[in-house]
C-alpha positions in Angstrom: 100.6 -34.2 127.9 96.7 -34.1 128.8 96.0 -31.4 126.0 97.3 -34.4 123.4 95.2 -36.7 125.4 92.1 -35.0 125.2 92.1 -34.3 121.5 92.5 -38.2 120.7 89.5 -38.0 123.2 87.3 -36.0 121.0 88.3 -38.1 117.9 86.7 -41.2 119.1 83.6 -39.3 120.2 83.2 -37.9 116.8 83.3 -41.1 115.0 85.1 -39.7 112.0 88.4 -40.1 110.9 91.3 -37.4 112.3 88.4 -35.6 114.7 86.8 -34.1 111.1 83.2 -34.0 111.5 81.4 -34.3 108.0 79.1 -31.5 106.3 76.2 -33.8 107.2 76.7 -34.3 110.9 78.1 -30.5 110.7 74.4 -29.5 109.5 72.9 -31.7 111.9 74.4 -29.7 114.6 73.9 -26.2 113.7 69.8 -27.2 113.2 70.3 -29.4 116.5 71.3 -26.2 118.5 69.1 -23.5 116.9 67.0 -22.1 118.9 68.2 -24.1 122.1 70.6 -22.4 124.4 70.8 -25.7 126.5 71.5 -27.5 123.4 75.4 -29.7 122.8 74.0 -30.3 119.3 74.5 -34.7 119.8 70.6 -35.0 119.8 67.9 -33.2 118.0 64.0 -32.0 119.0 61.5 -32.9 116.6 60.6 -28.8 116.1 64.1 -28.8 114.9 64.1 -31.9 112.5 61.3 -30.3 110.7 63.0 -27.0 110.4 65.7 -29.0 108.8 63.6 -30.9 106.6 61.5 -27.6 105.8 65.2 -25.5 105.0 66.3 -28.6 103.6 63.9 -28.7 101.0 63.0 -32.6 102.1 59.6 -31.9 102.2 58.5 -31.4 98.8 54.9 -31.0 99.4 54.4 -34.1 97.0 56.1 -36.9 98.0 56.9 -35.3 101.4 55.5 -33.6 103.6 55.3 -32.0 106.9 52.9 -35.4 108.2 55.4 -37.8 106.5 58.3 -36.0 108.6 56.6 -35.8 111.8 55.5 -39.6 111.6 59.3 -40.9 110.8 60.5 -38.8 113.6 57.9 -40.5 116.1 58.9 -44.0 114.4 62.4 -43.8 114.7 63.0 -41.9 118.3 62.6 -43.9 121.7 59.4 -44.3 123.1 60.0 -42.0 126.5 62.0 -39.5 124.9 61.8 -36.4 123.0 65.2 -36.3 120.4 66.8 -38.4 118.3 70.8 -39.2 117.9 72.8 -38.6 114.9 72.5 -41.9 114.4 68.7 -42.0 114.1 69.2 -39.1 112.5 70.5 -40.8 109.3 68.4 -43.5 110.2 65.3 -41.2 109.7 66.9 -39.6 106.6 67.4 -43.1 105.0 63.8 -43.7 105.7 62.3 -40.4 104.0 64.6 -40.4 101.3 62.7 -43.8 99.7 59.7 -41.6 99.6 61.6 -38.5 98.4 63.4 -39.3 95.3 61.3 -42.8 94.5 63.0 -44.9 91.6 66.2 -44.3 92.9 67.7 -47.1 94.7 68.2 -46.8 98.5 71.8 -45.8 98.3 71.4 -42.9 95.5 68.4 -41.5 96.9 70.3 -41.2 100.6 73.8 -39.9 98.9 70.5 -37.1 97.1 69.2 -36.9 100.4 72.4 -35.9 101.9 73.6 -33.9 99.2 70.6 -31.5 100.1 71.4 -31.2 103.8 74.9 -30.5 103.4 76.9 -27.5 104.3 73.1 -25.9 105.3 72.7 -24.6 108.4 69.2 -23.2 109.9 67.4 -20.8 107.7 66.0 -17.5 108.9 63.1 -18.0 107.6 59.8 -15.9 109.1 62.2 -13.2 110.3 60.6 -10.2 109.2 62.0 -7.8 106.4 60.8 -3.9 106.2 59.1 -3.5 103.8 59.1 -0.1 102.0 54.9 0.1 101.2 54.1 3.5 100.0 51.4 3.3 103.2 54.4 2.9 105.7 56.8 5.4 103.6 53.7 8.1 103.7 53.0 7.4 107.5 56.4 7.9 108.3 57.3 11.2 106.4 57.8 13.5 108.5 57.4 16.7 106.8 54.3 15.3 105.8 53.0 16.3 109.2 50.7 18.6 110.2 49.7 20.3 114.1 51.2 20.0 116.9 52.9 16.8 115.4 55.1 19.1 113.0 56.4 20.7 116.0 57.9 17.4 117.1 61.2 16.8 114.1 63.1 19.5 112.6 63.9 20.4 109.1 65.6 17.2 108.5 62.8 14.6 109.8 65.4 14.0 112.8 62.9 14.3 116.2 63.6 16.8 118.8 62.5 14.3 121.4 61.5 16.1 124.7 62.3 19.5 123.5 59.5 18.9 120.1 56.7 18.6 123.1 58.0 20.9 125.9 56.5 24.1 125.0 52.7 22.2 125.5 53.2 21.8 129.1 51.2 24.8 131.2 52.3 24.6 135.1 50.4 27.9 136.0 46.9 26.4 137.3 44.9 27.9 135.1 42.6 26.2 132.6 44.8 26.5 129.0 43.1 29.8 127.2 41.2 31.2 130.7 41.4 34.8 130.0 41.6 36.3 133.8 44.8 33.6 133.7 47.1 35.4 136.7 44.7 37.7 138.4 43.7 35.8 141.5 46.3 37.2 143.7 45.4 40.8 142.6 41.4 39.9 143.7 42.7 38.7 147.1 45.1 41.7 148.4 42.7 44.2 147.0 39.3 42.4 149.1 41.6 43.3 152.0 
């Protein structure tokens, strides 16, 4: 009996009919919680609104841009905190989307509006790619190498690790390349 309880719970909280949550409040969660461990997803930082309106494609750089998203965010959240609701969310949405597709009327332009933030979630954008540059590709060749560096990887470019450098390591004392190396203790017993 509770389990049956607690899922008419969760359909109240969601606001939407049968506990479905719609592809716009669904996208306003994964940007909500991105990058925020602590994050439930109900309210969202402004770093994360304009990563949304950036992977979005709101801001347009003409009609809307980065300013323009920043300054509805401060409009529409409280004045002592840092987030805004879903329900400022669309709210803030409905506000921008007058300036993003002007000549539309109010309603079209949000339905546009919402149709672009839809079923997105957060873009990786920034992450870096490799990028094969014949300056990396040349650095990195192995059998390229010349020295003591060659001795390092073996036929197939694969490194020996410790065993490539070993062989460089003199214990005996000596200065590497002194050419009485080893006759000390022949010096000593014979002064005797």
């Amino acid at each position: 009996k509770p389990a049956k309880r607690l899922s008419s719970e969760s359909n109240s909280l969601e606001g939407a009919t049968a506990g479905e949550i719609s592809a716009l409040e669904e996208a306003f969660r994964k940007f909500a919680v991105h990058g925020d461990t602590r994050a439930t997803g109900k309210e969202m930082h402004g770093k994360n609104w304009s990563k949304l309106c950036k992977d979005c494609h709101i801001i347009d750089g003409k009609n809307v841009t980065t300013t323009d998203v920043d300054i509805v965010f401060s409009k529409i959240k409280g004045k002592s905190v840092r987030t805004i609701t879903f329900e400022q969310f669309k709210e803030a949405l409905q506000e921008l989307s007058k300036k993003r597709f002007k000549g539309k009327s109010d309603e079209e332009a949000l339905q546009e509006m919402y149709k672009l933030i839809e079923g997105k979630g957060p873009g990786l954008t920034g992450v870096t790619k490799t990028v094969a540059s014949p300056t990396v590709s040349r650095l990195t060749d192995t059998s390229k190498f010349t020295g003591s560096h060659k001795e390092r990887f073996d036929a197939s470019g694969k490194g020996k690790g410790r065993a490539g450098r070993e062989d460089l390591v003199d214990n005996s004392g000596y200065v590497s390349g002194y050419k009485h190396a080893g006759t000390y203790d022949h010096k000593v017993q014979g002064n005797k």
